[in-house]
DRENDO-596093 format. One record per residue: residue number from 1; residue in three letters; chain; x, y negated, z of N, C-alpha, C in turn. Coordinates in steps of 0.001 Angstrom, whole numbers, plus 500000, padded with zeros to 6 digits. Atoms other than C-alpha are relative to their C-alpha. Layout:
 resi resn chain  neast nnorth    nup caeast canorth   caup  ceast cnorth    cup
  NUM  ALA     A      X      Y      Z      X       Y      Z      X      Y      Z
...
***
This chain:
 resi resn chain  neast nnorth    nup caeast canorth   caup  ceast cnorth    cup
    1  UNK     A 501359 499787 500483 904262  676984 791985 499124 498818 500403
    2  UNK     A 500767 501296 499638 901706  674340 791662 498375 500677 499853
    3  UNK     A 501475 499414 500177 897793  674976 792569 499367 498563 500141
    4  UNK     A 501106 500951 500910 895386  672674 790873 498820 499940 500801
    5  UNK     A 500903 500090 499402 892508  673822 792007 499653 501438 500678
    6  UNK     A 500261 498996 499111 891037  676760 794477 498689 500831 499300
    7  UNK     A 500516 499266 500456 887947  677460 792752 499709 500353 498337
    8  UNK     A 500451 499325 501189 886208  679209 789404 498976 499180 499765
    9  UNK     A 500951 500759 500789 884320  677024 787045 498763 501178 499584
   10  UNK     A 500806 498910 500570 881318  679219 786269 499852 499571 498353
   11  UNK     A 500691 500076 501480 880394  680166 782321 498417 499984 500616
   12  UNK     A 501497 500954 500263 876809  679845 781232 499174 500972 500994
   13  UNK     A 500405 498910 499153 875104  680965 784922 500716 501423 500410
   14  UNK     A 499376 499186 499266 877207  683972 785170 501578 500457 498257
   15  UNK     A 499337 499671 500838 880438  685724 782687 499221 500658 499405
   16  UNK     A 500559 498869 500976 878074  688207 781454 498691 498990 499319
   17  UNK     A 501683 500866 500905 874854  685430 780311 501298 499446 499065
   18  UNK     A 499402 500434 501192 877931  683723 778401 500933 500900 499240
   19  UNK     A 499666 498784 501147 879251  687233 776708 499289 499566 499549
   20  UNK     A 500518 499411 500771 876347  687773 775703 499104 498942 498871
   21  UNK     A 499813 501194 500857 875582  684449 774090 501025 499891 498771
   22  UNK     A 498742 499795 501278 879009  684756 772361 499747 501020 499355
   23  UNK     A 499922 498660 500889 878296  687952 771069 499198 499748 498354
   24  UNK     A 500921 500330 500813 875909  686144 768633 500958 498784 499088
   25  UNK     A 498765 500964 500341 878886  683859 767532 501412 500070 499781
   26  UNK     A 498626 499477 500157 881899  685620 766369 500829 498915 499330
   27  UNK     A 499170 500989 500599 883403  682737 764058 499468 498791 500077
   28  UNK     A 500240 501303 500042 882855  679544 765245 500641 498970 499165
   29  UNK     A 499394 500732 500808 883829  676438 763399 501218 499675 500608
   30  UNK     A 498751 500823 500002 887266  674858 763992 499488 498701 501011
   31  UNK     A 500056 501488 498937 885958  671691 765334 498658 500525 500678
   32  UNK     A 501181 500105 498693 883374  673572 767785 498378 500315 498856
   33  UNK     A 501477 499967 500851 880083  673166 764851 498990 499584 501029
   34  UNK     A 501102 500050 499009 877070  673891 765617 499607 501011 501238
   35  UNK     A 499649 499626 498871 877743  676126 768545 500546 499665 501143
   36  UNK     A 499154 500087 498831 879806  674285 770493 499274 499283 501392
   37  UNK     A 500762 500194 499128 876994  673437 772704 499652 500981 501332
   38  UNK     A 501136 498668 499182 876168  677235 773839 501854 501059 500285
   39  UNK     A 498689 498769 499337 880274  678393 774491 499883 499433 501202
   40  UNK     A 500247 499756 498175 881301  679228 777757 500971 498871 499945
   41  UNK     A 499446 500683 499848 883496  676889 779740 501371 500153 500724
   42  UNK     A 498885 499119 499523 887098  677548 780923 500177 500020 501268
   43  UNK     A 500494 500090 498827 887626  678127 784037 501350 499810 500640
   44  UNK     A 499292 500429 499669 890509  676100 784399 499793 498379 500087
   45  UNK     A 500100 501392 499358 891127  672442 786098 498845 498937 498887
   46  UNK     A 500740 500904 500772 887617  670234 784998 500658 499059 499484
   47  UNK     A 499603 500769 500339 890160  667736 784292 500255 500219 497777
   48  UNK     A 500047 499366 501807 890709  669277 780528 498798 500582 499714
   49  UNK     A 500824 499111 500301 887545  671371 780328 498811 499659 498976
   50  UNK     A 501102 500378 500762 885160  669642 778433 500988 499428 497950
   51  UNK     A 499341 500563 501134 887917  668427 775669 500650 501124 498638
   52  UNK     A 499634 499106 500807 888565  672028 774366 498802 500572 499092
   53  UNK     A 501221 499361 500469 887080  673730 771725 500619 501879 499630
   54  UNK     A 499910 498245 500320 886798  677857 771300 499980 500230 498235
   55  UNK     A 499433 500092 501331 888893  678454 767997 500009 501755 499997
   56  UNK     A 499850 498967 500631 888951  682308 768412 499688 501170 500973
   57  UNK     A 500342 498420 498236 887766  685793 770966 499678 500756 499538
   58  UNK     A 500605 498320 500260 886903  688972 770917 499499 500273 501265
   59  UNK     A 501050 499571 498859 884086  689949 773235 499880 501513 500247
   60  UNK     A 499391 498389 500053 884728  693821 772401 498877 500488 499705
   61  UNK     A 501329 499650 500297 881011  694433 771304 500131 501512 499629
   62  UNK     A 499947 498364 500587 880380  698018 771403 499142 499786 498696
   63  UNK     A 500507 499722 501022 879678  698937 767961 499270 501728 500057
   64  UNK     A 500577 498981 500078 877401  702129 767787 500918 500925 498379
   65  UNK     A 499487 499256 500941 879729  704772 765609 501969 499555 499949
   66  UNK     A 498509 499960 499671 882668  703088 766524 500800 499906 501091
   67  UNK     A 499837 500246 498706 884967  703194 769071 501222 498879 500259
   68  UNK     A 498933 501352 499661 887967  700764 768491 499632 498420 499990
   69  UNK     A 500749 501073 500446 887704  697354 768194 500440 499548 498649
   70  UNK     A 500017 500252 501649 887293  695747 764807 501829 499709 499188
   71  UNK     A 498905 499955 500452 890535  695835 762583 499637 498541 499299
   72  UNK     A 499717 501353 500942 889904  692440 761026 500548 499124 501265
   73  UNK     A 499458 500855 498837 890921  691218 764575 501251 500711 500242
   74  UNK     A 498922 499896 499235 893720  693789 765738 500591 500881 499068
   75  UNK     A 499046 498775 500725 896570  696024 764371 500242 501127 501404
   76  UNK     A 500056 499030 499082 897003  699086 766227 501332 500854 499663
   77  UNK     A 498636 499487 500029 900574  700082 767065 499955 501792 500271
   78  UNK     A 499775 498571 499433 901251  703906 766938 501433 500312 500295
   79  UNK     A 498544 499686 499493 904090  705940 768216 500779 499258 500982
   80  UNK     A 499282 500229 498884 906990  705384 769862 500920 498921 499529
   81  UNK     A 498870 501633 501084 908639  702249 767710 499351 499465 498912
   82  UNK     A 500322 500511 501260 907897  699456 765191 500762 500712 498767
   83  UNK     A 498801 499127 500960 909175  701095 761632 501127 498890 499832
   84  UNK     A 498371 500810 499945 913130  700069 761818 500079 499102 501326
   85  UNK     A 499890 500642 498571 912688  698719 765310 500623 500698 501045
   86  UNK     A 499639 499172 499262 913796  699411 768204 499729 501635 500832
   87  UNK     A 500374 499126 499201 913532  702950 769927 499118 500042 501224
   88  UNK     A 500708 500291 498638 911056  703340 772526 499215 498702 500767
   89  UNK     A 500284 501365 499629 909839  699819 772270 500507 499130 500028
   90  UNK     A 498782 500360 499457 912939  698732 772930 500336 499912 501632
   91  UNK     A 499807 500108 498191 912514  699200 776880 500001 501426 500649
   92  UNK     A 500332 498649 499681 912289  703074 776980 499143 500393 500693
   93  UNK     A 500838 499556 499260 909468  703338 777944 499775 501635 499110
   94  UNK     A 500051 498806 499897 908197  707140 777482 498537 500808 499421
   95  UNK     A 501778 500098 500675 904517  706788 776057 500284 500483 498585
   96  UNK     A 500460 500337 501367 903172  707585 772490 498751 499426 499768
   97  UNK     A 501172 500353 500097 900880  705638 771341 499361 500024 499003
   98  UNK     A 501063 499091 500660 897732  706424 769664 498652 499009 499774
   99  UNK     A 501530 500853 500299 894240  705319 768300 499014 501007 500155
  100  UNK     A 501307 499504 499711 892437  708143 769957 499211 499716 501182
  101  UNK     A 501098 500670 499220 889465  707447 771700 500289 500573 501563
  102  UNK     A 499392 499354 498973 890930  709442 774923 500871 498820 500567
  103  UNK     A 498792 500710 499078 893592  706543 775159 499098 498839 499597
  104  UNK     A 500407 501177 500442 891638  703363 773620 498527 500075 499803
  105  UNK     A 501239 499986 500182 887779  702497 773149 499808 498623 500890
  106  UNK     A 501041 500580 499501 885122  700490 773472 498608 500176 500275
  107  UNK     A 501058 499384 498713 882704  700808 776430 498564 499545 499290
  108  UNK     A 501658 500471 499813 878959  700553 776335 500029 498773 500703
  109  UNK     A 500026 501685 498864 879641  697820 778742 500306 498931 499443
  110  UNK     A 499510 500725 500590 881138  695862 776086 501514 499604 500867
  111  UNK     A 498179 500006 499151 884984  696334 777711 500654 500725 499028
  112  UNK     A 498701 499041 500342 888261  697838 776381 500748 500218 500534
  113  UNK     A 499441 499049 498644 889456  700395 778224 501439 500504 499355
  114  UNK     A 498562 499623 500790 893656  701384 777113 500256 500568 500954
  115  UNK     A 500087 499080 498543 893735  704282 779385 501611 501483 499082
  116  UNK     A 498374 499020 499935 897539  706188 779564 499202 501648 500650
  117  UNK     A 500253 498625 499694 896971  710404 779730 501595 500204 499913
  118  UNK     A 498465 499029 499753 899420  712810 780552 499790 501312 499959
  119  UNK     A 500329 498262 500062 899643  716538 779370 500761 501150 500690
  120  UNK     A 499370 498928 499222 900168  719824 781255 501501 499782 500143
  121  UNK     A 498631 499820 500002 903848  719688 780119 500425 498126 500580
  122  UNK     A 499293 500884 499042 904148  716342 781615 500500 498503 498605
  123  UNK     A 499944 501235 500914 904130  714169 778237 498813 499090 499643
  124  UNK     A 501174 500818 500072 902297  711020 777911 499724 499253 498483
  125  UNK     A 500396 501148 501120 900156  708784 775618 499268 499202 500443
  126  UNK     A 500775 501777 499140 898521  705170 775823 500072 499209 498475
  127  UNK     A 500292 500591 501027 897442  702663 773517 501080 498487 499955
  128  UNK     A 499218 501984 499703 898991  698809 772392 499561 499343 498728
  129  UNK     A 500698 501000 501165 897140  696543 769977 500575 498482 499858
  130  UNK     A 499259 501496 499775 898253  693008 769011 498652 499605 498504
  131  UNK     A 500597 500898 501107 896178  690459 766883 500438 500038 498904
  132  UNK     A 499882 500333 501774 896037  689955 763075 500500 498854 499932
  133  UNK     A 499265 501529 500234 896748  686228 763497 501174 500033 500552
  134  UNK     A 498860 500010 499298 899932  685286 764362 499943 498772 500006
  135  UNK     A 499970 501566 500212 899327  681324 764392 498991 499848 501330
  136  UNK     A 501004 500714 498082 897639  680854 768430 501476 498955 499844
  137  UNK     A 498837 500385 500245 899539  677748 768501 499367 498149 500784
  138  UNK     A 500444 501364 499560 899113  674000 770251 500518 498908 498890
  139  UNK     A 499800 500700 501136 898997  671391 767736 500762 498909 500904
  140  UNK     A 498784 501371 499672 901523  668298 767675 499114 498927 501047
  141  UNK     A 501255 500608 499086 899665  666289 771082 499074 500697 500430
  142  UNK     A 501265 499438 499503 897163  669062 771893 500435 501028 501152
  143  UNK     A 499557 499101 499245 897131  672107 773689 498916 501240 499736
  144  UNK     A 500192 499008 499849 896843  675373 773742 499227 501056 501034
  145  UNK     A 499846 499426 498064 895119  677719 776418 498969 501413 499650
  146  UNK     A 500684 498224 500141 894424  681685 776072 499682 500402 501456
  147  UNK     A 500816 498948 498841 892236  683555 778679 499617 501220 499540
  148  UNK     A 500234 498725 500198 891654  686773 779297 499367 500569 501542
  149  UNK     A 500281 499400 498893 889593  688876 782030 500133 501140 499587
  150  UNK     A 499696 498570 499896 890703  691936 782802 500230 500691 501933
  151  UNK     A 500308 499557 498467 891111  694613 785571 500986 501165 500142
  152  UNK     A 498590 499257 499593 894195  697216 786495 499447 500821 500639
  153  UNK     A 500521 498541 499292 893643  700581 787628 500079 499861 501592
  154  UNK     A 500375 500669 498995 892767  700945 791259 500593 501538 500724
  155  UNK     A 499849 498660 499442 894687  704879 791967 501279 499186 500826
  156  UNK     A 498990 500495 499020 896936  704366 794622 501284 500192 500034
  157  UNK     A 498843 500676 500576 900399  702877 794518 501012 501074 500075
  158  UNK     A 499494 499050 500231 902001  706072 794694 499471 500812 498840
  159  UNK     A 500360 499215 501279 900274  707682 791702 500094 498879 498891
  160  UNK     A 499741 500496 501212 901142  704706 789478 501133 499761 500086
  161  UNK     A 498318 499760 500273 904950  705316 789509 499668 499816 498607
  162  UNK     A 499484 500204 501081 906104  703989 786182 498564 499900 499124
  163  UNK     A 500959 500584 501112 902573  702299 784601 500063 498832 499733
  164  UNK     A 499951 501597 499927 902787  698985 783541 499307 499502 498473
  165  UNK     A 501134 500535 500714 899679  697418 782060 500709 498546 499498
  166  UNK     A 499640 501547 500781 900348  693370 780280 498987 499708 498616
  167  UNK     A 500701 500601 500577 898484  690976 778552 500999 499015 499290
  168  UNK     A 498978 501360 500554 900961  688466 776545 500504 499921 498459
  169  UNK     A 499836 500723 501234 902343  687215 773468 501128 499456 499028
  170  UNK     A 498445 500584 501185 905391  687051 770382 499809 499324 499358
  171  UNK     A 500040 500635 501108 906152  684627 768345 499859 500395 498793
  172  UNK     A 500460 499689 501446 905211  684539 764694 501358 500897 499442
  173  UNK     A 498849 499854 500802 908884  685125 763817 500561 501984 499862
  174  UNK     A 499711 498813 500098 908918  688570 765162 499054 501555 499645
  175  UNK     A 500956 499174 501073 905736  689909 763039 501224 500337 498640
  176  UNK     A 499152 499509 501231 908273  690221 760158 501230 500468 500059
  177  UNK     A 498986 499585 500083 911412  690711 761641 500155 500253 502305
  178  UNK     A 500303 498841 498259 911380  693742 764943 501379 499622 500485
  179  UNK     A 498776 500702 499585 914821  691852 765643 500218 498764 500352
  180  UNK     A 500570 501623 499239 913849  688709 766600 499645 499952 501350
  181  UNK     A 500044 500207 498279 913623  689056 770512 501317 500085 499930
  182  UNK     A 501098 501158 499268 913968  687066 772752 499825 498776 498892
  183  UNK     A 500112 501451 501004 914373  684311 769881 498731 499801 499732
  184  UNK     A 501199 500321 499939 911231  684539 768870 498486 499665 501114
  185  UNK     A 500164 499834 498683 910189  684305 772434 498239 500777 500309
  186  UNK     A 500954 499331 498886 907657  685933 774831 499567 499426 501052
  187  UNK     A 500916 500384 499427 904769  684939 776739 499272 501104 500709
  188  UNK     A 500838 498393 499163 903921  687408 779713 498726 499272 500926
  189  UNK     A 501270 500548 499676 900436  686327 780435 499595 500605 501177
  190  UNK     A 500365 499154 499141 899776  689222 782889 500747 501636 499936
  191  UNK     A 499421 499118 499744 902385  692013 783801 499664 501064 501508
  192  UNK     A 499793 498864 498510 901691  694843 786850 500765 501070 499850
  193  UNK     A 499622 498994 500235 903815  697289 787107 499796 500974 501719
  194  UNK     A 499869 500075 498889 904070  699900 789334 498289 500572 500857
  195  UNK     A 501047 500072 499391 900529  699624 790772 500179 498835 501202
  196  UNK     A 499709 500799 498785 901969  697121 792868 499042 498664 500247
  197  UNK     A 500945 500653 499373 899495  694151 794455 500648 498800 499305
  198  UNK     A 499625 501248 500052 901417  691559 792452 499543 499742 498477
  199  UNK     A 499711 500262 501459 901180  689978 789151 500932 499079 498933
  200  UNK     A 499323 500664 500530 903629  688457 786950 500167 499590 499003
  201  UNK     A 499827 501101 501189 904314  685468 784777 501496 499444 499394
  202  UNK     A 498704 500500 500452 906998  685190 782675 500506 499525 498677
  203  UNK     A 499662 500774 501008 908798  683583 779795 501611 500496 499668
  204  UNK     A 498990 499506 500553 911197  685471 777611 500621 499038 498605
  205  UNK     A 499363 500925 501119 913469  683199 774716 501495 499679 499877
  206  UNK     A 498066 499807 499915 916773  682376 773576 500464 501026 499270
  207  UNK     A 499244 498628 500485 919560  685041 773321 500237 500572 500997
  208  UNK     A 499760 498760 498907 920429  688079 775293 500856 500758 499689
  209  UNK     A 499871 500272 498589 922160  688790 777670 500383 497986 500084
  210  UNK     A 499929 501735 499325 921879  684953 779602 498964 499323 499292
  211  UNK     A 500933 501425 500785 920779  682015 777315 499215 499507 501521
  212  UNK     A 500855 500979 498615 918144  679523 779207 498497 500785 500611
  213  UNK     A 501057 499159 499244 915679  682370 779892 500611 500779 500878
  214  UNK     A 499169 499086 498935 918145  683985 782127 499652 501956 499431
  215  UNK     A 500303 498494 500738 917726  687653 779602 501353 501077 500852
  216  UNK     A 501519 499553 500620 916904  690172 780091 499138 499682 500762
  217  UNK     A 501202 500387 499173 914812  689181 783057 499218 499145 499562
  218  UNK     A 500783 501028 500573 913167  686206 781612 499840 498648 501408
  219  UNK     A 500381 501059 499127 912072  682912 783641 498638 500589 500783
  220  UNK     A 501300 499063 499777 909115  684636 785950 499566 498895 501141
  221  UNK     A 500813 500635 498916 906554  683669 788701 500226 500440 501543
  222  UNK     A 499596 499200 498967 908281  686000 791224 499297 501052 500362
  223  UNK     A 501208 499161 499731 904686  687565 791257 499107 499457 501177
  224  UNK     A 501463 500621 499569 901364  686489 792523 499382 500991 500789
  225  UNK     A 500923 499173 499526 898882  688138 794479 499431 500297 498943
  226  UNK     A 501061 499953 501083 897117  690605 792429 498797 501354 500671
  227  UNK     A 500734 498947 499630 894277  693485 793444 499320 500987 499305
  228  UNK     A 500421 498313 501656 893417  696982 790971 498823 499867 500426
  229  UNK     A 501719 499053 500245 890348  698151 790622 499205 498443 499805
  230  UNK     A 501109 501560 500476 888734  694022 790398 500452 498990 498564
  231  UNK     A 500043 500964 500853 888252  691638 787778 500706 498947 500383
  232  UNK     A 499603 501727 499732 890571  688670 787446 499925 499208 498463
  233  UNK     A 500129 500610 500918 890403  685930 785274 502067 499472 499948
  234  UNK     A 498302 500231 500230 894376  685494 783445 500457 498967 498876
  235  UNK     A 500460 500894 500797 894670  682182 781660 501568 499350 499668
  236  UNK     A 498698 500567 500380 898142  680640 779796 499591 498258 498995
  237  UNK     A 500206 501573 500881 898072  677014 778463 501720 499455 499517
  238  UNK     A 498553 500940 500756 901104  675260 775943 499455 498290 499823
  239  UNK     A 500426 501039 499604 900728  671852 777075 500986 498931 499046
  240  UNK     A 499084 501235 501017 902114  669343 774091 499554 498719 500335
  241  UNK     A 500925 501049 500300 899825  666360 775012 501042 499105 500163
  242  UNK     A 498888 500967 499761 903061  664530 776278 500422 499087 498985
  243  UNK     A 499535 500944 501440 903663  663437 772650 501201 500336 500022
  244  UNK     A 498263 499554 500488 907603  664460 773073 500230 500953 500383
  245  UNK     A 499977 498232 500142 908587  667849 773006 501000 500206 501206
  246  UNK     A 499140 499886 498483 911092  667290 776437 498646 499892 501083
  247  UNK     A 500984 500654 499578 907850  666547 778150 498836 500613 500447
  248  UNK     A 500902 499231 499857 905807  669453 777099 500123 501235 501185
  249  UNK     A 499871 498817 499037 904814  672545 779518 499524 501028 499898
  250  UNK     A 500266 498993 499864 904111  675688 779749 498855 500474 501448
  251  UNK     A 500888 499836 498214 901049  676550 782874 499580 501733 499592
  252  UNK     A 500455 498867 499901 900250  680020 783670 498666 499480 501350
  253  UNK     A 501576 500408 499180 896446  680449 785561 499743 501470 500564
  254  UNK     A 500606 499205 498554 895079  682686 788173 498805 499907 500253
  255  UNK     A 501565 500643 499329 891198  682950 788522 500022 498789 500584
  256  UNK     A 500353 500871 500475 891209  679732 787833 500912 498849 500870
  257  UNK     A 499278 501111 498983 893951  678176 789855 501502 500637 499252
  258  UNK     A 498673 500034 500340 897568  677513 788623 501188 500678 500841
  259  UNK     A 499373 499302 498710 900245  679617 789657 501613 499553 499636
  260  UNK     A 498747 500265 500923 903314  678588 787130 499835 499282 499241
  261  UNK     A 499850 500523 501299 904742  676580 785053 501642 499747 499201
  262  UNK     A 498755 500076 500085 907832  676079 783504 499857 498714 498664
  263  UNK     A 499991 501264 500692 908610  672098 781811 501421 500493 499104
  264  UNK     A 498775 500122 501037 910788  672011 778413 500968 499497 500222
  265  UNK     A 499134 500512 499087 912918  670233 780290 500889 501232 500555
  266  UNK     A 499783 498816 498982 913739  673577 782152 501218 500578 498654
  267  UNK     A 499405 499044 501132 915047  675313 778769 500968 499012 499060
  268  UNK     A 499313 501106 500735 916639  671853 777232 500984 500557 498833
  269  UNK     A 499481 499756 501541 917085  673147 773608 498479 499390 499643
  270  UNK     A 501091 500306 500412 914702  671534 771660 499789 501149 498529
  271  UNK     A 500070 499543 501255 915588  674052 768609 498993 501336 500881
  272  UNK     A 500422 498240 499407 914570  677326 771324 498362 499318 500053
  273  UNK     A 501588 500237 499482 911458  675113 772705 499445 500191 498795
  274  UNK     A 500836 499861 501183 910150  674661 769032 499446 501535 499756
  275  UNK     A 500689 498406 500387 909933  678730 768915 498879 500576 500889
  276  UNK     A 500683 499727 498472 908604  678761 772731 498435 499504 499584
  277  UNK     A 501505 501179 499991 905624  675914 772162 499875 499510 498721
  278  UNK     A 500732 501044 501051 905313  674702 768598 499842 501020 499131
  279  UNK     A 500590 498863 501260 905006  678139 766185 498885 500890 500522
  280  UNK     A 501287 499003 499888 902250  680590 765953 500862 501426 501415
  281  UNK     A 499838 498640 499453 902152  683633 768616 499085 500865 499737
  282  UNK     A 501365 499014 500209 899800  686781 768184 499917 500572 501644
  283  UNK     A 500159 500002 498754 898490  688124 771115 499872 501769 500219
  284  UNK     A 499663 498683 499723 899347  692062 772642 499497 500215 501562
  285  UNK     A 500503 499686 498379 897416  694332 775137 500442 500943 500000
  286  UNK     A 499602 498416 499823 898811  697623 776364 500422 499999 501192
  287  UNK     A 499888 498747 498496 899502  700445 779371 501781 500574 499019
  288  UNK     A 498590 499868 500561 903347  700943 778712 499732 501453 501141
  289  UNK     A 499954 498844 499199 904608  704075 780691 501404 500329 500663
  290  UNK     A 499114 499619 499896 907725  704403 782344 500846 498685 498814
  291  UNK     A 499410 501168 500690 910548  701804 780729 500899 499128 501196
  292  UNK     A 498890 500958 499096 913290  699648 782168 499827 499601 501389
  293  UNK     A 500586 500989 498765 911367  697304 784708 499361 501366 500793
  294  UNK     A 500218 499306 499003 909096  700155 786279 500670 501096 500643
  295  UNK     A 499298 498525 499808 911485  703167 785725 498621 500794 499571
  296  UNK     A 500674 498788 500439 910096  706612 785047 498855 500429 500549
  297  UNK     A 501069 499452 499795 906527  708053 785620 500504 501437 500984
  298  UNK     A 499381 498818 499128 907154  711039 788629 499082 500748 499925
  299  UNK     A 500651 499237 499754 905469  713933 789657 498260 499558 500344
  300  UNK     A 500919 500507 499454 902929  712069 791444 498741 499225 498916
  301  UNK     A 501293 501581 500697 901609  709487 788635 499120 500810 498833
  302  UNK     A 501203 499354 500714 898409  709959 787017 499905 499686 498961
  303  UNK     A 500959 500812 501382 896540  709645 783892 498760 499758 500191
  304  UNK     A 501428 500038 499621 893356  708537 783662 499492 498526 500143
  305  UNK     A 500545 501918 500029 890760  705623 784483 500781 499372 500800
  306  UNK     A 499266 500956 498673 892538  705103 787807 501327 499199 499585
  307  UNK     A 498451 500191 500357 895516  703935 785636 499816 498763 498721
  308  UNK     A 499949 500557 501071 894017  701884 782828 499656 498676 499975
  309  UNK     A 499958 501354 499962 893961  698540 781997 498291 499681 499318
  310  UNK     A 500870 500351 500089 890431  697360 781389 499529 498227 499748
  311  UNK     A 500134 501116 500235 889396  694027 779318 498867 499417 499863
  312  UNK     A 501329 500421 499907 886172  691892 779083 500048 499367 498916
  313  UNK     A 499705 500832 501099 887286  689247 776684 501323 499989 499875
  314  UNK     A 499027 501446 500378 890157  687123 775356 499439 499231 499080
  315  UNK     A 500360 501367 500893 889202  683397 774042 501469 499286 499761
  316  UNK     A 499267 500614 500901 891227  681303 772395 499742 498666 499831
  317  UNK     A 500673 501415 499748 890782  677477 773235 501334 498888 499223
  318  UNK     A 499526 501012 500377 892421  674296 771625 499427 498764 500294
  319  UNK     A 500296 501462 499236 892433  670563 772847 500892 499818 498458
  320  UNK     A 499570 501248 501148 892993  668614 769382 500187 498399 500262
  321  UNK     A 499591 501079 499816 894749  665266 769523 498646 498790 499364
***
């Protein structure tokens, strides 16, 4: 692990004066316009910070009458499988998921709350949304770099047996075809499971079982310090600027300090890297339940706020060559 830097770049005076600035600015131009004076600033290493421009976010604006967030931004997965996909997610997890306002919404606070319930008889539901675009993508020399603040339930690590909240990201390839993992690879921006104090970064691609992501585990961060119930800032950058595609990197971010990375070099296919770092990904939030990695939800684990994953934003930044 490599750390950059220790502290947090502030947005404009505080995160909430530059919401609420953005909130007045849902589609900015491509090259920045005439806004790109009044976005926030990332709050990763000043060395890049001034060279990006904000290509895409969702601020989660409560809408009065509604409670999801806008469908021209997200698709909203129900049940318990893509149609003709795998069962259960493909990780068994144990959830259904849903678009009622009980498991998903947006707060007065301007947040989105994806809050896992559980009924008398002991069966659960939880939400999982993924973007409309499928093209987040670092151009040939540029780079890429998604943020997200969010915040992990805060009930104690015995009542979140088998929850596991994540923030991360598939390739384009496997919007059309639910058979395309790991090939189309995976970008785990922010994994907790568990309730456990850690957080993890990882990088799924290739084929499975083995290939150069070591499947099914993936290439990971081992896990980070992480703490429920607070706000962190969770930031991923696809670093092409190298000009040759052996060269490029992958950085995972940490309130505002580097915690991972993994160099193309690492994966030495240039046909896998092209799926890893040069095609479109869309971007996926959800409260899974039980499933492979955490195991099963017990007696003990809850439903509820103490359990839900809670978001502020995700932006969407590009460094053009």
């Amino acid at each position: 692990m490599h750390s950059f830097i220790t502290s947090l770049c502030l947005f404009l005076g505080s995160a909430e004066a530059a919401k609420g600035a953005l909130h007045h600015h849902h589609n900015p131009r491509r090259d920045g316009g005439e806004h790109s004076s009044v976005l926030p600033k990332l709050s990763i290493p000043p060395s890049i910070l001034d060279s990006y421009q904000l290509t895409w976010h969702e601020e989660f604006k409560h809408r009065p009458g509604h409670y999801l967030p806008s469908s021209e931004n997200w698709i909203f997965d129900v049940g318990t499988s893509y149609p003709g996909g795998a069962p259960n997610w493909g990780t068994h997890e144990v959830e259904t998921y849903t678009t009622s306002p009980a498991n998903i919404r947006v707060t007065r606070d301007d947040t989105l709350t994806i809050t896992p319930r559980v009924s008398s008889n002991r069966t659960w539901t939880s939400s999982r949304i993924e973007t409309q675009r499928t093209d987040f993508a670092a151009t040939p020399g540029g780079r890429l770099y998604i943020e997200g603040r969010l915040k992990t339930g805060s009930a104690p690590t015995y009542k979140q047996q088998g929850i596991w909240p994540a923030f991360w990201a598939l390739g384009v390839d496997f919007r059309s075809n639910y058979t395309a993992w790991p090939a189309a690879s995976e970008w785990d921006l922010m994994e907790v499971v568990n309730g456990l104090p850690k957080v993890y970064n990882t990088l799924h691609c290739g084929v499975a079982p083995g290939g150069p992501c070591n499947e099914y585990t993936g290439l990971g961060s081992g896990g980070v310090h992480w703490t429920g119930g607070q706000w962190h800032t969770v930031g991923f950058e696809v670093d092409r600027s190298a000009g040759v595609w052996y060269r490029e990197k992958l950085k995972w971010y940490l309130d505002g300090q580097q915690v991972f990375q993994i160099p193309a070099a690492r994966i030495n296919s240039s046909a896998i890297w092209e799926n890893i770092a040069h095609k479109g990904h869309f971007i996926l939030l959800n409260v899974a339940v039980g499933g492979d990695w955490p195991g099963q939800p017990n007696a003990t684990t809850v439903g509820g706020e103490g359990v839900q994953l809670e978001v502020d934003y995700i932006r969407v930044w590009n460094y053009y060559r």
